[in-house]
VOPAGU-2260 file (C-alpha; in pm, 1 decimal, decimal comma):
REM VOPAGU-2260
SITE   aa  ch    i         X         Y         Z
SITE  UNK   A    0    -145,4   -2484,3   -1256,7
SITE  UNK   A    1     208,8   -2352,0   -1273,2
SITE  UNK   A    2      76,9   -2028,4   -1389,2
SITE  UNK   A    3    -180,9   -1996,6   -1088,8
SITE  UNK   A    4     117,1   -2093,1    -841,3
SITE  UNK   A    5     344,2   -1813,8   -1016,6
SITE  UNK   A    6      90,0   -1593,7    -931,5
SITE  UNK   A    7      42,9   -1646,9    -586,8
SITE  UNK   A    8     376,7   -1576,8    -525,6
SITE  UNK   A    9     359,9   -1268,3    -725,0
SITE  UNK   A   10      60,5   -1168,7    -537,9
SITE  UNK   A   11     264,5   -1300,1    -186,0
SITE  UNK   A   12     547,5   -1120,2    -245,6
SITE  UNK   A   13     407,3    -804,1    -376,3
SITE  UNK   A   14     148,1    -734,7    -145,3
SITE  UNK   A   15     401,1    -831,9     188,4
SITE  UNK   A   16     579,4    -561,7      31,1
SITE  UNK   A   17     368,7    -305,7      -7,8
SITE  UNK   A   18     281,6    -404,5     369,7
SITE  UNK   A   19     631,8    -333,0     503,4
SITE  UNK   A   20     656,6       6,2     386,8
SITE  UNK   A   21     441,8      86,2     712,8
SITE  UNK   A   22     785,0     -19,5     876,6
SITE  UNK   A   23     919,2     323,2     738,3
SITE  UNK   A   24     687,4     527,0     974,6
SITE  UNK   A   25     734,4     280,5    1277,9
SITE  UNK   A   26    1139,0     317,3    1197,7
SITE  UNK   A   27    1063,6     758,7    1206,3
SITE  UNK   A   28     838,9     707,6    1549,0
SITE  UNK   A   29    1053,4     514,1    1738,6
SITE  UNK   A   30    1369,2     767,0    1646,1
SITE  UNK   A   31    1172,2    1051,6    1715,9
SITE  UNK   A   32     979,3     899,8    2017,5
SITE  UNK   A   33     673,6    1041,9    1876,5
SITE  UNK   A   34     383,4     945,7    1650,7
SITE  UNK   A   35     344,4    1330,7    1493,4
SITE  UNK   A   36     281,7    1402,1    1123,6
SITE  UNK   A   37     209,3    1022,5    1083,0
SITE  UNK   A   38    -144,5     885,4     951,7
SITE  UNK   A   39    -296,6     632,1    1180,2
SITE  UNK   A   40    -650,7     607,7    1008,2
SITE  UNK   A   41    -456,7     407,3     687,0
SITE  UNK   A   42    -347,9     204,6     977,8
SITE  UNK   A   43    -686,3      94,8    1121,8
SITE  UNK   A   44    -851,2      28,4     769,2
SITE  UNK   A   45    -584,4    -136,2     664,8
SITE  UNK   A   46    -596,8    -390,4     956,6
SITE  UNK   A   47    -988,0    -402,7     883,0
SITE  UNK   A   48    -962,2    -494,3     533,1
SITE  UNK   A   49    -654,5    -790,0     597,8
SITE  UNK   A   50    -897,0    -934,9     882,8
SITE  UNK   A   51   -1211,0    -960,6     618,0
SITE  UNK   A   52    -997,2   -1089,9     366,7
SITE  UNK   A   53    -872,6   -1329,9     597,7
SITE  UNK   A   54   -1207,0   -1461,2     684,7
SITE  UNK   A   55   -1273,6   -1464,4     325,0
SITE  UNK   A   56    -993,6   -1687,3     253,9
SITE  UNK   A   57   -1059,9   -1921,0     535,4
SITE  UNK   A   58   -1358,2   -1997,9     401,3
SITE  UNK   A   59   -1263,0   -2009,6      71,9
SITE  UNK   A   60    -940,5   -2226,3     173,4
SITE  UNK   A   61    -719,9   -2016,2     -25,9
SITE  UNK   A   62    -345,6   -2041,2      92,5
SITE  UNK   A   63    -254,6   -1760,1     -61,0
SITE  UNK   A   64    -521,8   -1481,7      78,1
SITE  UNK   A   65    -444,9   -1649,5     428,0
SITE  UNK   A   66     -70,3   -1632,6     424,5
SITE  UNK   A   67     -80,0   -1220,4     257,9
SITE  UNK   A   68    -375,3   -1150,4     546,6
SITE  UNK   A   69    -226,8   -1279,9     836,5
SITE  UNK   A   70     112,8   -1119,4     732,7
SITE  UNK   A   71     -52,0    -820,9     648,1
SITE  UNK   A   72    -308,6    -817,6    1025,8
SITE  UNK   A   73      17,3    -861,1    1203,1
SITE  UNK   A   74     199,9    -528,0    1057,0
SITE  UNK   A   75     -61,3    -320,2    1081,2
SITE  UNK   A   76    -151,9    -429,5    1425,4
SITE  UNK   A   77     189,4    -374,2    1484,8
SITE  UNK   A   78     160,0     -56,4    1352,3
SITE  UNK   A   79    -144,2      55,8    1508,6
SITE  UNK   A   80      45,8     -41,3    1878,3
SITE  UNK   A   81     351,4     161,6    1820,2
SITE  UNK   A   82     109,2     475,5    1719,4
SITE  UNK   A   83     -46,2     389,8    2023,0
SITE  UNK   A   84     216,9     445,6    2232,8
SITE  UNK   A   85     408,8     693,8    2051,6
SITE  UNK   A   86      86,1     923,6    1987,0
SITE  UNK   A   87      -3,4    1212,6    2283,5
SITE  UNK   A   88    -341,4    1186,5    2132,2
SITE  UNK   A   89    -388,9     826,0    2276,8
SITE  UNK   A   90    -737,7     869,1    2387,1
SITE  UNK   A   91    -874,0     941,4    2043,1
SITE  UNK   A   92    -620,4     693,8    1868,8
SITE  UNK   A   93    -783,7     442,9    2150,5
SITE  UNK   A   94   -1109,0     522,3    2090,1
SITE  UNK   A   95   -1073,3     503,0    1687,7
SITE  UNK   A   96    -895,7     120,6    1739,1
SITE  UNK   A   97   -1266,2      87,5    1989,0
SITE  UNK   A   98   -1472,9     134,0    1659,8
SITE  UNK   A   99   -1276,4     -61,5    1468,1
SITE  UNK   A  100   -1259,9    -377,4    1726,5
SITE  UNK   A  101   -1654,4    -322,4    1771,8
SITE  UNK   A  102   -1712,0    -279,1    1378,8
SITE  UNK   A  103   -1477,1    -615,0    1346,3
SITE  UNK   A  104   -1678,0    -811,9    1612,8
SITE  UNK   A  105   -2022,5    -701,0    1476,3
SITE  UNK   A  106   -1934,5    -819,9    1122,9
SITE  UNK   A  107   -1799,0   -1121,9    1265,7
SITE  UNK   A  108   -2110,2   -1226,7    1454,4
SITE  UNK   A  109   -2315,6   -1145,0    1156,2
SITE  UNK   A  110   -2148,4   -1346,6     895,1
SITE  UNK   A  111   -2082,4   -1638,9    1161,7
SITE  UNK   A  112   -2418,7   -1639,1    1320,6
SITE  UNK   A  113   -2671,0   -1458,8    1128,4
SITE  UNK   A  114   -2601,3   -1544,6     739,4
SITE  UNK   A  115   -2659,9   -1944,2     702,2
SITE  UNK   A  116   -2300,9   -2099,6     614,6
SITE  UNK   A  117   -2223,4   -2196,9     251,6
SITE  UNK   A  118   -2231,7   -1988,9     -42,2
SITE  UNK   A  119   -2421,2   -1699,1      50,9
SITE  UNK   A  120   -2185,9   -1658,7     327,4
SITE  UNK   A  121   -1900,2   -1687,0      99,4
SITE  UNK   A  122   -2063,2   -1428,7    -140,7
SITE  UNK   A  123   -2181,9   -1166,8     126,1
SITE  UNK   A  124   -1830,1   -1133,7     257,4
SITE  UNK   A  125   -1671,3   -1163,9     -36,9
SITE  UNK   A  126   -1888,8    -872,8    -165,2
SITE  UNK   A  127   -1831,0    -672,4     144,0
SITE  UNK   A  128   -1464,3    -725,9     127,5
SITE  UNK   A  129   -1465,2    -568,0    -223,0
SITE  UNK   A  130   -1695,2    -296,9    -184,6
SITE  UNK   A  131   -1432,6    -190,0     110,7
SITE  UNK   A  132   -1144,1    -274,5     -94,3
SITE  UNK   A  133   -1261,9     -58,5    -355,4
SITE  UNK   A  134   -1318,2     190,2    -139,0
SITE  UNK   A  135    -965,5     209,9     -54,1
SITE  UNK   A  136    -833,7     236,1    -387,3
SITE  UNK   A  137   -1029,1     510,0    -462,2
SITE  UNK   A  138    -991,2     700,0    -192,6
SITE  UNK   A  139    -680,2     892,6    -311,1
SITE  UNK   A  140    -858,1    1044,2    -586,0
SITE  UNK   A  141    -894,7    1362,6    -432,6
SITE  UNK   A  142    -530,1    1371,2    -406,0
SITE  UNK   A  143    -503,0    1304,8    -765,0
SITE  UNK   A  144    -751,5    1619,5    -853,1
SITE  UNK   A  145    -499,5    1839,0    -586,1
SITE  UNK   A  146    -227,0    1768,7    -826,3
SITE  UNK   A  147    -375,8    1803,8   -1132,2
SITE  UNK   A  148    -473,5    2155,2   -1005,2
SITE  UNK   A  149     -81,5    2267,9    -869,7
SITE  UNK   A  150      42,4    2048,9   -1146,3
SITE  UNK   A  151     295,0    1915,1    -973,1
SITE  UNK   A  152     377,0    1497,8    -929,6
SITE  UNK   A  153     620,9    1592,7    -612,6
SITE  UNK   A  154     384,3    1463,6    -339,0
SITE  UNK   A  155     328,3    1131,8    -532,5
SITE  UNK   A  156     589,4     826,3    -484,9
SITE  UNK   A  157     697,7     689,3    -812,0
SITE  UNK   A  158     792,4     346,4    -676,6
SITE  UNK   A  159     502,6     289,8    -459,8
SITE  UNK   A  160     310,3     346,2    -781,5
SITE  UNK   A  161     483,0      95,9    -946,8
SITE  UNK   A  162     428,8    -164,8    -658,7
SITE  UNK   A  163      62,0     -94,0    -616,8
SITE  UNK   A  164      26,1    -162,1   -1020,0
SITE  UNK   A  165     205,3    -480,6   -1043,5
SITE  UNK   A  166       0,1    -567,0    -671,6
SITE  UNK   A  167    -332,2    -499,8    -789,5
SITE  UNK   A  168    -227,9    -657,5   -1166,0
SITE  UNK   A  169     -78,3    -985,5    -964,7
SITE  UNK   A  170    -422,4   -1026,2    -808,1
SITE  UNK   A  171    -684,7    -918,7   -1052,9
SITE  UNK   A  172    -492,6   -1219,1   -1276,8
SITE  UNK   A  173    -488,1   -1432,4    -984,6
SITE  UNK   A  174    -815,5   -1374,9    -910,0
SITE  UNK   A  175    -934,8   -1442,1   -1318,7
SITE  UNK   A  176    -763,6   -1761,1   -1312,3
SITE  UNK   A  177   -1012,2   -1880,9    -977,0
SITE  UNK   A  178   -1288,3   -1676,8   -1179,7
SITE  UNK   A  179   -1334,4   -1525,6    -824,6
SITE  UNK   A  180   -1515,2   -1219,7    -918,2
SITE  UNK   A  181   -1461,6   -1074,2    -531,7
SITE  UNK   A  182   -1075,9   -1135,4    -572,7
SITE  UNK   A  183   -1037,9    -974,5    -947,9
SITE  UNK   A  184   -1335,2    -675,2    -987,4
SITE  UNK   A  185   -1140,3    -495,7    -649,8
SITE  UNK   A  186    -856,5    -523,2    -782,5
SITE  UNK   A  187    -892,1    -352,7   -1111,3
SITE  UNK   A  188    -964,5     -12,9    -957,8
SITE  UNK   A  189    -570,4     -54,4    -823,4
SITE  UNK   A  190    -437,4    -103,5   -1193,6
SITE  UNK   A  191    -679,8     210,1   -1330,4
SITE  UNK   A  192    -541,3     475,3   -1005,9
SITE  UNK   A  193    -195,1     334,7   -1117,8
SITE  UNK   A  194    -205,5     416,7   -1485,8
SITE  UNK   A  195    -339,5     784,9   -1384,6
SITE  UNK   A  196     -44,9     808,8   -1189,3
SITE  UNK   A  197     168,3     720,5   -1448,5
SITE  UNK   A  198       7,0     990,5   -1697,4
SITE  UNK   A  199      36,6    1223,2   -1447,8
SITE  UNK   A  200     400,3    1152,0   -1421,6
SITE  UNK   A  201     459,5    1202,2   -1790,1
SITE  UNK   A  202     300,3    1477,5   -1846,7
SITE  UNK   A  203     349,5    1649,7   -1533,1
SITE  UNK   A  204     687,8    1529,6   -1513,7
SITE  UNK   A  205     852,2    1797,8   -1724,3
SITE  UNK   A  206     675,5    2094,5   -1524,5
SITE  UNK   A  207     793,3    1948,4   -1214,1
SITE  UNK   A  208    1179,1    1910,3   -1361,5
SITE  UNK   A  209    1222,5    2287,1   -1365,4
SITE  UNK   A  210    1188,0    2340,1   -1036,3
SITE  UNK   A  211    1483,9    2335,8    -776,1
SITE  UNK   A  212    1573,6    1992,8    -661,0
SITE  UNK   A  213    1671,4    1903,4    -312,4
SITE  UNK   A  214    1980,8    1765,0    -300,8
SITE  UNK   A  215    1962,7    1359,4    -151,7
SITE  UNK   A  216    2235,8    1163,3     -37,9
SITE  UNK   A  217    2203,3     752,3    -126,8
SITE  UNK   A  218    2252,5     684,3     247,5
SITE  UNK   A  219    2037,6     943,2     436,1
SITE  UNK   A  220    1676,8    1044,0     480,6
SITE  UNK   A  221    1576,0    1337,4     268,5
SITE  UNK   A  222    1343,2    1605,6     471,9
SITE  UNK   A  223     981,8    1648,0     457,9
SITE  UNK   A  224     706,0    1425,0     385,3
SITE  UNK   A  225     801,7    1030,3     350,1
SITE  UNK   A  226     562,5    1013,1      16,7
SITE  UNK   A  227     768,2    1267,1    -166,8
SITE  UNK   A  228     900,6    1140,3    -497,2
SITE  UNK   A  229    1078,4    1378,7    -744,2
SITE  UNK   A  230    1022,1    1279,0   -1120,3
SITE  UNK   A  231    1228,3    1424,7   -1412,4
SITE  UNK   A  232    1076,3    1493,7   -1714,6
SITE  UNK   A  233    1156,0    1220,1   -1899,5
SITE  UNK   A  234    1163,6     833,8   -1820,2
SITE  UNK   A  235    1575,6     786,8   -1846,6
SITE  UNK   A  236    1605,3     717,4   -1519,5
SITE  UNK   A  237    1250,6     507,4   -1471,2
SITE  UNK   A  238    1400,1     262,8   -1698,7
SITE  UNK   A  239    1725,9     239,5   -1511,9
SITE  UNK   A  240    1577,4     251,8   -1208,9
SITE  UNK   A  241    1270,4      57,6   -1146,5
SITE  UNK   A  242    1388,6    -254,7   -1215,2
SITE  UNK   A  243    1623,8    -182,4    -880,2
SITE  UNK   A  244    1384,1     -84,7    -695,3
SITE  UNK   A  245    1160,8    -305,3    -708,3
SITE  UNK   A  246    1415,0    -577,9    -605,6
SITE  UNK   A  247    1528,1    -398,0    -329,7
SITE  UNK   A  248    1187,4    -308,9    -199,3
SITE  UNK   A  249    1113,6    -701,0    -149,6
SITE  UNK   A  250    1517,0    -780,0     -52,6
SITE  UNK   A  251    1520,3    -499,4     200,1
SITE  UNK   A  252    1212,9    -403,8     366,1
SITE  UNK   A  253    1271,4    -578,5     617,1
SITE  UNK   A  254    1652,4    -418,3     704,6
SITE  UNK   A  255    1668,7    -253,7    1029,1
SITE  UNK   A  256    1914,0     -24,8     872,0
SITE  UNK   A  257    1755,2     -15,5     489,1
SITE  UNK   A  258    1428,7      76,5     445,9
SITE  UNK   A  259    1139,7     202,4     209,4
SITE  UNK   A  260    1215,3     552,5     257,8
SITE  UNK   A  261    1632,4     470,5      98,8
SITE  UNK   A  262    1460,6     303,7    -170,6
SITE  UNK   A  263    1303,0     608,4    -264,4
SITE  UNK   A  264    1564,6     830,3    -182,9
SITE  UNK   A  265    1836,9     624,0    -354,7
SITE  UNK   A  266    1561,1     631,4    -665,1
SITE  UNK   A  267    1543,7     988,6    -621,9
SITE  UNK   A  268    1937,3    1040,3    -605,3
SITE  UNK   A  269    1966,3     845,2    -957,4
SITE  UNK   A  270    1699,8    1111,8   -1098,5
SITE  UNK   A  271    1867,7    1406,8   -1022,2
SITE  UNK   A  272    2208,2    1253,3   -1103,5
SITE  UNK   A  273    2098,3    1156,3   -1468,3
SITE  UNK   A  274    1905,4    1487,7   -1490,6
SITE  UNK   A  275    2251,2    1694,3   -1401,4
């Protein structure tokens, strides 16, 4: 029992981070007053999959997939308002958050109304949650194949690979320890993209150390894309540094003035520094 209850506080606290790191983008729209070069599909099925898993866990009467959903609904709604009013292409943002609100109701009505209550409700959504679930963890695949081809690991965020691994880990255990097949099977796709991403940073690593590195203060935003990560060859600094990171992705997160994005750039500064 103490085991399960370690977990799902792992699982808690790893997943509310991973949610947060949406507060980087909201942070960049509301300085720049505009919703450009941000992603607002992640956005939508992100908020799509929280809501089913929510259902799922009311049902269920799990604490701990209610308190990570709800959390989890509430950014990305959030999220999905600011790009709203930030974006100048709020028709089509609009009509995207239309689909997702009808897709959301249909399910709802089906599940609730249609499918008799019990376990074969319990087991249809919980296998619809993790065929959607899955979905999602696969879908970066294709960025994986794009940087196998340039061989380089500078459009991939070391620490966010780290925090998806220990997420998806947290949860397949938790998930074994129910023997909730919908809650672990989902899961393990998470832990299999995150050890490709690890290969890929050790043995792309070295490739991507010769090339020039940007210079990145502690205390400001490097330029260009927010996922960029810059990886030496060797795993010096990963040692050092992930330890760090991880603490201060859960401690500050939620800063006004701290967020994902000095995480990563602070990581990034300790790289080059031990690489120099």
């Amino acid at each position: 029992m103490e085991f399960l209850q370690l977990l799902s506080c792992a699982c808690i606290v790893f997943t509310v981070g991973m949610f947060s790191t949406g507060l980087t983008d909201l942070k960049k729209m509301r300085a720049t007053q505009s919703a450009d070069k941000i992603q607002f599909l992640p956005f939508l099925t992100t908020c799509l999959n929280n809501l089913g898993w929510l259902y799922y866990g009311l049902l269920k009467k799990d604490g701990t997939l209610i308190i990570v959903n709800t959390i989890g609904a509430c950014l990305q709604t959030l999220y999905i308002l600011a790009y709203c009013h930030y974006t100048k292409e709020r028709r089509r943002a609009l009509q995207q958050t239309l689909v997702m609100v009808c897709t959301l109701g249909l399910g709802w009505g089906y599940f609730s109304v249609i499918v008799s209550q019990g376990d074969v409700q319990l087991s249809q959504l919980g296998l619809v949650c993790s065929v959607f679930t899955i979905s999602m963890y696969l879908s970066p695949l294709a960025d994986l194949l794009e940087i196998i081809r340039s061989r380089s690991v500078e459009c991939l965020s070391f620490p966010l690979t780290v925090a998806t691994f220990l997420t998806s880990t947290a949860w397949t255990l938790y998930g074994m320890q129910l023997q909730d097949f919908y809650i672990m099977v989902p899961n393990t796709p998470g832990i299999v993209t995150s050890l490709i991403r690890f290969f890929l940073f050790w043995s792309l690593g070295s490739e991507s150390q010769g090339k020039p590195l940007t210079s990145l203060s502690p205390y400001k935003r490097s330029p260009g894309p927010t996922t960029k990560c810059l990886l030496p060859g060797t795993f010096s600094c990963v040692l050092l540094e992930t330890a760090s990171t991880l603490l201060l992705l859960l401690k500050l997160s939620f800063s006004e003035e701290t967020t994902v994005q000095f995480v990563i750039d602070r990581y990034n500064y300790r790289c080059q520094t031990l690489v120099e």
